[in-house]
C-alpha positions as CSV (number, residue, x, y, z in Angstrom):
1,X,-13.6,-1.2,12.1
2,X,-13.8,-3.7,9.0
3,X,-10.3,-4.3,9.9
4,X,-11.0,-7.1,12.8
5,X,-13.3,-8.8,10.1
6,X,-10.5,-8.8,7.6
7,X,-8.2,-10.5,9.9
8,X,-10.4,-12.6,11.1
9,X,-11.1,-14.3,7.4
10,X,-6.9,-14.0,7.1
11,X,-7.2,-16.4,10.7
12,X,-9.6,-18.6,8.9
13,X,-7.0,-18.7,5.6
14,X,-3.9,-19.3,7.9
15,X,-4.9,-22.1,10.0
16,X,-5.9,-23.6,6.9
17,X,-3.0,-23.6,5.4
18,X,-1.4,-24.2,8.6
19,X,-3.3,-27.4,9.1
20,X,-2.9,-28.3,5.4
21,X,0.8,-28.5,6.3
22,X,1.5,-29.7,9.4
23,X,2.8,-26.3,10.7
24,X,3.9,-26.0,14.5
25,X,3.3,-22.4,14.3
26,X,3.2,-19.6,12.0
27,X,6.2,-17.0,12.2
28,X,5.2,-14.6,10.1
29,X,2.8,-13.1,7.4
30,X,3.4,-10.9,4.0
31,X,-0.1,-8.7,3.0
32,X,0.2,-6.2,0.0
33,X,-2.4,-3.8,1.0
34,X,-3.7,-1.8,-2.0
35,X,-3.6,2.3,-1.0
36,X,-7.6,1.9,-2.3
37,X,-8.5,-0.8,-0.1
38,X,-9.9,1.3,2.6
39,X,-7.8,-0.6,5.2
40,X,-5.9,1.6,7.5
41,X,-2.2,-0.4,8.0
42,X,-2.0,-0.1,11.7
43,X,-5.8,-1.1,12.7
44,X,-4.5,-4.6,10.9
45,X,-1.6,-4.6,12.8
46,X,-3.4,-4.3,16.1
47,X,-6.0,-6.7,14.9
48,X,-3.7,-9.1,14.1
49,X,-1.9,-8.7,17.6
50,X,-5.7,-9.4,19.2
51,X,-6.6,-11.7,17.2
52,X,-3.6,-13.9,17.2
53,X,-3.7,-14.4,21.0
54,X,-3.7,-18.3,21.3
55,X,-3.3,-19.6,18.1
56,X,-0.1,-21.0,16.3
57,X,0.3,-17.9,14.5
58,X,0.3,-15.7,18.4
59,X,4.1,-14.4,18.2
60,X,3.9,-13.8,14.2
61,X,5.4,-10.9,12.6
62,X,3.2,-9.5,10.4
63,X,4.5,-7.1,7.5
64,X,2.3,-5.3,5.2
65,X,3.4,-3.4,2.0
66,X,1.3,-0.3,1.4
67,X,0.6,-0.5,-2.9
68,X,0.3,2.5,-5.1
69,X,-3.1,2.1,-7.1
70,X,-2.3,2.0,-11.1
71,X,-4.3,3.3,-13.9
72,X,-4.7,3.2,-17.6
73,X,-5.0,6.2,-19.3
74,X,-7.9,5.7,-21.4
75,X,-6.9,8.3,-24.3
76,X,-3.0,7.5,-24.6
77,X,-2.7,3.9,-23.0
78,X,0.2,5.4,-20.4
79,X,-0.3,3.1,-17.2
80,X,0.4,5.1,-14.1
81,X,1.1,4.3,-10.1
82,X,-0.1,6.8,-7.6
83,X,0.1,7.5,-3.9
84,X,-1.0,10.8,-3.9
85,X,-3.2,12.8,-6.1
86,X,-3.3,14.4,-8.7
87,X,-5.0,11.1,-10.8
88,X,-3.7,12.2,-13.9
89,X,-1.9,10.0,-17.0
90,X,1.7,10.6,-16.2
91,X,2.8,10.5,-19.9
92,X,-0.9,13.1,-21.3
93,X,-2.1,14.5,-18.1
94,X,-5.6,13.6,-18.8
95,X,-7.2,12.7,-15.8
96,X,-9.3,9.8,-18.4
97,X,-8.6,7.0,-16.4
98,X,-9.4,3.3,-15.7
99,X,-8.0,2.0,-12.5
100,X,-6.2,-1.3,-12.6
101,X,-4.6,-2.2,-8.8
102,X,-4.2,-1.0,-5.7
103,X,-7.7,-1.9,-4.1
104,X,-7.1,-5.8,-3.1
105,X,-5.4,-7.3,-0.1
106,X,-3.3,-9.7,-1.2
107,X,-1.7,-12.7,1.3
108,X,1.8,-12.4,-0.1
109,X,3.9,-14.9,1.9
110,X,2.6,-17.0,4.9
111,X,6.3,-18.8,7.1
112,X,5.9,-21.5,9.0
113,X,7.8,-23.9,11.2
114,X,6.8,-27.6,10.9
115,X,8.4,-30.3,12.8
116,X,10.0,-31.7,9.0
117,X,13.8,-32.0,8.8
């Protein structure tokens, strides 16, 4: 489960940035999860719960936004989002294609609550 080692480098990024400004505790996080990434959605979730266990970042809501990968058709230029196959240029058809998104994990929006008026 590369999931647990994926949150655990998201830990490392949070209390960080959590440090870096003073936070109290971290209410919630925002991950785009690319539908290529290999991630399953609700291992991170569950890792996230573990993980979070003692940390200023323990009762934080984590949301994660599942991405369609994109494409470039390489013979007409059509860009494409999928979730589901076929792979195929939605403008052509051809199935000529250069993939362009939708295999990162991407830390959209970290909240936190600092003691600051």
């Amino acid at each position: 489960m590369h999931e647990l080692s994926i949150i655990a480098s998201l830990f490392d990024i949070l209390e960080e940035k959590a440090r870096d400004a003073r936070a109290l505790r971290i209410t919630a996080v925002k991950l785009k999860v690319g539908r290529l990434s290999g991630v399953v959605p609700e291992l991170l979730e569950s890792a996230f719960e573990a993980y979070g266990k003692g940390t200023l970042a323990e009762d934080a809501r984590l949301e994660i936004e599942v991405v369609p990968f994109s494409f470039t058709c390489r013979g007409c230029g059509g860009e494409s989002f999928r979730d589901e196959p076929p792979y195929t240029c939605a403008a052509c058809g051809s199935n000529d294609i250069e993939l362009r998104g939708g295999m990162d994990i991407v830390i959209e929006k970290i909240e936190i609550e600092t003691d600051d008026p």
